[in-house]
C-alpha positions in Angstrom: -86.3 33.0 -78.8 -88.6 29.9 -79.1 -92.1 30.0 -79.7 -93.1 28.4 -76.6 -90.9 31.0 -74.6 -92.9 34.2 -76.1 -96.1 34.1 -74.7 -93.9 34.2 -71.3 -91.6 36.9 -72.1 -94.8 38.7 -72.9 -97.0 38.1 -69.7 -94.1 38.5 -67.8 -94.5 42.3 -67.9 -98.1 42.2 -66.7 -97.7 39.5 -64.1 -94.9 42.0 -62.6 -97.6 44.8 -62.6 -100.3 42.8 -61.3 -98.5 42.1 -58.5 -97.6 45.4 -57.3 -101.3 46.3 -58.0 -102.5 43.4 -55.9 -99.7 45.4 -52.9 -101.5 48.6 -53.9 -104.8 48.3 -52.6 -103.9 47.6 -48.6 -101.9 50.1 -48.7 -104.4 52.6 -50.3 -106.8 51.2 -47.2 -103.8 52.3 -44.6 -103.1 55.3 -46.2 -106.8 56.3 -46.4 -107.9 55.6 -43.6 -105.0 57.1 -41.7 -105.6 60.4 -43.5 -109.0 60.6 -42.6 -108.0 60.2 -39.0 -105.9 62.9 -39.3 -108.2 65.4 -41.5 -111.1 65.0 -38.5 -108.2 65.6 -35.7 -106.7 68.5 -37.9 -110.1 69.9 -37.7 -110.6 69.2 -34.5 -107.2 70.9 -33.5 -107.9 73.9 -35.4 -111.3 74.4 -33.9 -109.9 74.4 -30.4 -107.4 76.8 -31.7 -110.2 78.9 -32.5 -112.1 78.9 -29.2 -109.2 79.2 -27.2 -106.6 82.0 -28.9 -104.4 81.9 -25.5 -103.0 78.4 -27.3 -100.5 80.3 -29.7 -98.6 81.2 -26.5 -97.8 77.9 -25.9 -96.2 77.2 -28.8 -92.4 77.5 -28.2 -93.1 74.7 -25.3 -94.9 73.1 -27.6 -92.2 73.1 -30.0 -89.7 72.2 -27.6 -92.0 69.1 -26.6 -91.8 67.6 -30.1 -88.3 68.3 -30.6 -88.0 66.4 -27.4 -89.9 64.1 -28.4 -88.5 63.1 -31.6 -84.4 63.7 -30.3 -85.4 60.8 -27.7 -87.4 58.5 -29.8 -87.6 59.7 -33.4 -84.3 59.1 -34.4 -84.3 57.9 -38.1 -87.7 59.4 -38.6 -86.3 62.4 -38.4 -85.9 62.5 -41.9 -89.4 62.2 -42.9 -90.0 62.7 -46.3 -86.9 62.6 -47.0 -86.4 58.9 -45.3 -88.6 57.9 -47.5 -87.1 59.0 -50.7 -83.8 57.3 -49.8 -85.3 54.3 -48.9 -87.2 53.8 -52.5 -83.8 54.7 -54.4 -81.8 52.6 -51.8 -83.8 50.4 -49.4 -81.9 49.7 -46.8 -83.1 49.8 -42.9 -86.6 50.5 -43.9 -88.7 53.9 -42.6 -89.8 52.7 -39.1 -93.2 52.5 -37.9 -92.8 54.9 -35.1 -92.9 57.6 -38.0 -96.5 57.5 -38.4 -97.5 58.0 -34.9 -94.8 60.8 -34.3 -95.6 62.8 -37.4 -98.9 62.6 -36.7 -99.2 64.0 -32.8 -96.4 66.7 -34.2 -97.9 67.6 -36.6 -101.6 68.2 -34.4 -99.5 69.7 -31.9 -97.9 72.3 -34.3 -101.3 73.4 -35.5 -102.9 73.0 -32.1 -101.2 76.0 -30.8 -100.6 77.9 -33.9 -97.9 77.0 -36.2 -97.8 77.7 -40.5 -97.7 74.6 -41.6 -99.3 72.2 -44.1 -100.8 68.3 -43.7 -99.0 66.6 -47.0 -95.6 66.1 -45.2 -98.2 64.3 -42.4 -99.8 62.1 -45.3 -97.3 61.0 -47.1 -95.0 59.9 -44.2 -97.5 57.8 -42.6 -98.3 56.4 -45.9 -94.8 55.7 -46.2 -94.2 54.2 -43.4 -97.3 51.9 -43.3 -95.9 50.3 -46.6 -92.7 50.1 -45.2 -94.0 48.2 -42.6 -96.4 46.0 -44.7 -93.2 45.2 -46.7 -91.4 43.9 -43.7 -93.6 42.1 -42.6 -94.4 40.3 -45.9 -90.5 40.5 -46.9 -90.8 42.2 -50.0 -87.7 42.0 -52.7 -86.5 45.2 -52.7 -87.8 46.3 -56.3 -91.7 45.6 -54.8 -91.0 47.4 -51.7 -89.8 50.5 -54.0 -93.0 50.5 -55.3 -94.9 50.1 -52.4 -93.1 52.8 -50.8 -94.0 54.8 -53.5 -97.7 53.4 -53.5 -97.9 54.4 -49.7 -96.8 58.1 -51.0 -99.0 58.7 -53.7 -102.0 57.2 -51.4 -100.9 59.7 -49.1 -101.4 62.8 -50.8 -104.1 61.6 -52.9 -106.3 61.2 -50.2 -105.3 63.9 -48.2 -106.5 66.7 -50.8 -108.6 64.3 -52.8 -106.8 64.3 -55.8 -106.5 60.7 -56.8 -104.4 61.2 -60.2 -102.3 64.2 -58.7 -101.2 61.9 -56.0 -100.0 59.0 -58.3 -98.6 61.7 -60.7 -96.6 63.2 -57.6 -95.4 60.1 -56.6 -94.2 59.2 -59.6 -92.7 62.5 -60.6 -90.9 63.7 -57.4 -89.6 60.3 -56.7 -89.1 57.6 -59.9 -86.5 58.1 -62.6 -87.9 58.7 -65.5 -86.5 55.3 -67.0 -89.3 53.7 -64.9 -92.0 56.0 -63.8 -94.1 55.5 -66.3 -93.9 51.4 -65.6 -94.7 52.0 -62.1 -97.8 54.6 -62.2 -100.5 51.9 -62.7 -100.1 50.5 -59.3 -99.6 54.0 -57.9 -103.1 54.9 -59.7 -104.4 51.9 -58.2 -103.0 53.2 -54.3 -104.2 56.6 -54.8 -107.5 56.3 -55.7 -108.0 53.8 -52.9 -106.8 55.6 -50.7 -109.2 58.3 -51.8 -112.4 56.4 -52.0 -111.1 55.2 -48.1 -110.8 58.5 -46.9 -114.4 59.8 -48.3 -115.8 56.4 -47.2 -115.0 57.6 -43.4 -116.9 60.8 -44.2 -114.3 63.5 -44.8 -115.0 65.9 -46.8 -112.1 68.6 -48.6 -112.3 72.2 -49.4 -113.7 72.5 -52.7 -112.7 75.8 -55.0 -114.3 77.3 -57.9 -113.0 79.0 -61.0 -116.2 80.7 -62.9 -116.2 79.4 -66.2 -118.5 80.3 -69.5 -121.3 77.9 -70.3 -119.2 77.1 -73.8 -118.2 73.1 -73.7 -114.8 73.6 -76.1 -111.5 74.1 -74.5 -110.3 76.2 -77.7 -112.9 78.9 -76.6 -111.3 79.4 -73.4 -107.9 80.7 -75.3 -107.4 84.3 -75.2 -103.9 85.8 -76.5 -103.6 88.7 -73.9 -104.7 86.5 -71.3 -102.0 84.0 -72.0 -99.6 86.8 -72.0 -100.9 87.9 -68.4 -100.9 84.1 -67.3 -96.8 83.9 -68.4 -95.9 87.2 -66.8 -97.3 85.6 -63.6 -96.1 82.2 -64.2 -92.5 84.0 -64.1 -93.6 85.5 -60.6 -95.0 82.4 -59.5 -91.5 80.8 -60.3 -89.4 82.8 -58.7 -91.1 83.1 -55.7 -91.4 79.7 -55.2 -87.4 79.6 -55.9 -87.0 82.3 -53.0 -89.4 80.1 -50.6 -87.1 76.8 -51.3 -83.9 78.6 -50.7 -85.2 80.9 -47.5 -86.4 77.4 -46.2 -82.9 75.1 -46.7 -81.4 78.2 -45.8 -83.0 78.8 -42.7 -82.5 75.3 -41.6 -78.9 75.3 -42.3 -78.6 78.3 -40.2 -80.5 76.0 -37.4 -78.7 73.3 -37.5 -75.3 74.8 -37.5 -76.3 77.5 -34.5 -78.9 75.6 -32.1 -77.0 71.9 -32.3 -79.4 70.6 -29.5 -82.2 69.9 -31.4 -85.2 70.4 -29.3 -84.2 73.9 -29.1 -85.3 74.7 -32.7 -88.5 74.7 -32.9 -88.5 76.1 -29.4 -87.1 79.1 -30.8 -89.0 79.3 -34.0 -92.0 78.8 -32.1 -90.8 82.6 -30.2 -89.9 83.8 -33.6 -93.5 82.9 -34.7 -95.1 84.4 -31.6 -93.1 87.9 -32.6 -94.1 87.8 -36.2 -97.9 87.3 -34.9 -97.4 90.4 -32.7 -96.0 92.3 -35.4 -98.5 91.9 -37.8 -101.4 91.7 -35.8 -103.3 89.2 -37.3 -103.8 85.3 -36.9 -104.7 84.8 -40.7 -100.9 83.7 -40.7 -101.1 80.8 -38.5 -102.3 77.2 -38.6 -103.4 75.6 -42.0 -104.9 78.9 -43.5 -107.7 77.3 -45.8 -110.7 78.8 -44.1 -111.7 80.8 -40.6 -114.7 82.0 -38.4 -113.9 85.6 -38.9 -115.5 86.7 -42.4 -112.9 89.1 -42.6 -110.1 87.1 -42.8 -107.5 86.1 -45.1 -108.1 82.7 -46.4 -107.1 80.2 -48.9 -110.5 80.3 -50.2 -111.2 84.0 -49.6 -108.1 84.5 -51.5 -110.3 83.5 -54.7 -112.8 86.3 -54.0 -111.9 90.0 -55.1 -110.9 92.0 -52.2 -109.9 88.2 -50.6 -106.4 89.3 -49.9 -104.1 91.8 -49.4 -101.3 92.9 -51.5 -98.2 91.4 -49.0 -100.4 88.6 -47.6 -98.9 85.5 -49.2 -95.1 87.4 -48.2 -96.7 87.2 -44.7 -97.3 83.6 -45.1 -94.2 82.8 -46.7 -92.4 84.2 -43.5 -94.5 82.6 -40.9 -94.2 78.9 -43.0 -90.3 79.3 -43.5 -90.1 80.0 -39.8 -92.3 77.1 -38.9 -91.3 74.4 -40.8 -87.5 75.1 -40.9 -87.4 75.1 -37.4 -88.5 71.9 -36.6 -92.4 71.7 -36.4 -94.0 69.1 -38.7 -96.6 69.3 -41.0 -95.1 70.4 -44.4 -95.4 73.1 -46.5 -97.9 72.1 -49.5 -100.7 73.3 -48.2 -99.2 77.1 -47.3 -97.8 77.1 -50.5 -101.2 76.7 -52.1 -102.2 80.0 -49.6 -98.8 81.6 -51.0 -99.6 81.0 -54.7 -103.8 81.8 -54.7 -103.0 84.9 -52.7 -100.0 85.8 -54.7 -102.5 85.3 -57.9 -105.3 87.5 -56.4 -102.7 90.2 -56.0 -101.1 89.9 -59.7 -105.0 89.7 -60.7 -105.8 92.6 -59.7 -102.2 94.8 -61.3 -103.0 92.8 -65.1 -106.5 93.1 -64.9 -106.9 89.4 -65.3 -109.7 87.2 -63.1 -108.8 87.1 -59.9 -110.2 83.4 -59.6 -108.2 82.2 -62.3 -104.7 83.6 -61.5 -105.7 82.8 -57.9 -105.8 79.0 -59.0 -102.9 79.3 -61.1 -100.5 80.2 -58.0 -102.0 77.5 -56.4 -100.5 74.7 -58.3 -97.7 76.9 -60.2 -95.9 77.7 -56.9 -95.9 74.1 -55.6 -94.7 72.8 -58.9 -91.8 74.9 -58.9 -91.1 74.3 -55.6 -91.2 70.4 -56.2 -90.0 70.4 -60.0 -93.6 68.3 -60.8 -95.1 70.1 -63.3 -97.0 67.4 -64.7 -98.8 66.6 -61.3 -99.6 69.8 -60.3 -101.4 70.5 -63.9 -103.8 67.7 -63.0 -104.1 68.7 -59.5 -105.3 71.7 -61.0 -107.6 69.6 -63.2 -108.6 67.7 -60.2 -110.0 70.6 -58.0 -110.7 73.2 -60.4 -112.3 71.3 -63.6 -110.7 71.3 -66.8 -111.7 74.3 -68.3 -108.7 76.1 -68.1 -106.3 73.0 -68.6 -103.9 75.0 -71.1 -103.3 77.4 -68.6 -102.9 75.1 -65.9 -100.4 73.2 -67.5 -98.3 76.2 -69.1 -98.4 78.5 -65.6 -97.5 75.2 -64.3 -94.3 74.2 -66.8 -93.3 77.8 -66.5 -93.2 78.2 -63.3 -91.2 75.3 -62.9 -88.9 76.3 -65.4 -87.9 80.0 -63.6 -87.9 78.0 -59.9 -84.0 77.3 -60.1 -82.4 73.9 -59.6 -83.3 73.5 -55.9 -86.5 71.7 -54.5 -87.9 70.9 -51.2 -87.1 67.6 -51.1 -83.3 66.8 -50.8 -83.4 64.1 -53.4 -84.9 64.4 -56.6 -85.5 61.7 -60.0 -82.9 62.0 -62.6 
């Protein structure tokens, strides 16, 4: 190599980056603002919900109505999240822009009248498919619009739970090969937290939950030997119930698609089988997002972190109602009842090893979504992110453990090598 040629070879490197940091910020902007649009309608949806519990009736027609909808129109967005996976390992036709308004009226609709499902799967798919279409129409080489694609993701779900590193981490972890995701997460960083500061900017405002903490500043004093024990017995749990939600929901949607081949008809009929699980147990805690309620008494994503939040079988009661749901056909994703899944799970494990409810609470919260998306190093900082990082240790060992006793499977059909 010359001398005059170094300096080059050198810069070339950050010139790359630079670029795809310059791409980043639009799409952060998209992304944002898109999420915030659809965290005020979510709202607004699950309000109406509220004031008018007649809606849950409607929802096998309502479920036929998007299955129409997207059989007619949707066609290759179909695949949602998992369209947008295959497009960043091979780019091809590109995720089309009738994605983001589709998954975005299912996804109201599903929770509108009733449905278990989660707002991530919403987020990241319009993200997606806004940087699809900004690539497009810019005509990106196909190694920018990889990261683009993956820019539009981590904006997503960073600014859909507010967790600006989590989201880049995700991106980066569910989706890059680990030859390059460490060359990619700048620009991803970059997306994320723009996306974030967007979404705030328009005045939303996420749940905020709170692990009680001592008033000592040193992470070393936080370390207690029988509570790490406790916090790997429920890791384990965390693990394999996360391994038994994967494989109930690819299963369950297996079972769909080889006995209902008309498509609109699935979520028709999950919407009846949601309807008779309601019936059964008597209680709407199950249905819609399941972060908060009117009624003081219910069961809550937040209540969850209380002491006598929960009952013993109410994240196996969510777990039903969300496999149902989502496997069926309705849209939204499942991150979010995951999180009610783990916290409640936690509350109950709390309370049989006498460990704080709170903590173990937060621990299912991120432990089961990181086994069920093998991202282990995201969901420790999403921990970090909403809870403070107090209890980082734990976060990041309930986190690798659980991850580690979760199987091979995850929700996405693709995963990095």
């Amino acid at each position: 190599m010359t001398q005059q040629s170094k300096p080059s070879s050198c810069y070339a490197p950050l010139r790359e980056v630079a670029g795809w940091c310059q791409w980043a910020i639009p799409v952060g902007l998209l992304a944002g603002t898109a999420s915030a649009l659809f965290l005020w309608s979510l709202d607004r949806a699950t309000e109406t919900r509220g004031n008018y519990p007649w809606l849950i009736w409607l929802l096998p027609v309502s479920g036929l109505g998007v299955g129409w909808i997207y059989h007619r129109i949707g066609q290759k967005a179909e695949g949602g999240t998992n369209l947008i996976i295959e497009q960043i390992h091979a780019p091809g036709g590109g995720v089309p822009a009738r994605l983001t308004p589709l998954v975005l009226i299912g996804t109201l609709i599903t929770h509108l009248c009733g449905g278990s499902a989660g707002r991530e799967g919403t987020a990241v798919q319009m993200g997606g498919s806004m940087a699809s279409v900004l690539g497009r129409q810019f005509k990106m080489p196909a190694d920018t619009l990889r990261v683009v694609l993956m820019a539009g993701v981590a904006a997503g779900f960073g600014s859909v739970f507010g967790t600006p590193v989590a989201g880049a981490i995700f991106a980066a972890e569910v989706i890059a090969s680990k030859h390059t995701r460490y060359r990619m997460l700048l620009p991803l960083l970059v997306a994320s937290w723009v996306g974030h500061l967007t979404c705030v900017a328009w005045g939303i405002q996420h749940a905020v939950y709170h692990i009680s903490t001592s008033t000592s500043t040193k992470l070393s004093d936080f370390i207690e030997p029988l509570l790490v024990i406790k916090v790997m017995i429920a890791a384990v749990v965390f693990g394999g119930t996360s391994r038994v939600f994967t494989a109930l929901s690819h299963g369950l949607n297996d079972a769909f698609k080889r006995f209902v081949p008309y498509t609109p008809l699935r979520p028709m009929i999950g919407g009846i089988l949601v309807i008779a699980l309601f019936c059964f147990v008597g209680t709407r805690d199950y249905l819609g997002l399941g972060v908060s309620s009117n009624e003081p008494s219910a069961v809550t994503l937040l209540s969850a972190f209380q002491a006598g939040g929960a009952g013993p079988w109410s994240w196996a009661w969510k777990l039903i109602f969300t496999v149902v749901t989502v496997a069926s056909g309705f849209k939204g994703g499942e991150v979010t009842p995951l999180f009610f899944i783990g916290a409640t799970l936690g509350h109950t494990l709390a309370l049989l090893l006498g460990a704080p409810v709170d903590l173990l609470a937060g621990l299912g919260l991120i432990a089961i979504f990181a086994g069920a998306t093998k991202t282990p190093l995201a969901c420790t900082f999403l921990g970090i992110e909403l809870f403070g990082a107090h209890y980082a240790l734990y976060f990041a060992l309930a986190c690798w453990l659980a991850q580690r006793c979760s199987g091979s499977a995850t929700l996405y059909t693709r995963k990095a090598r």
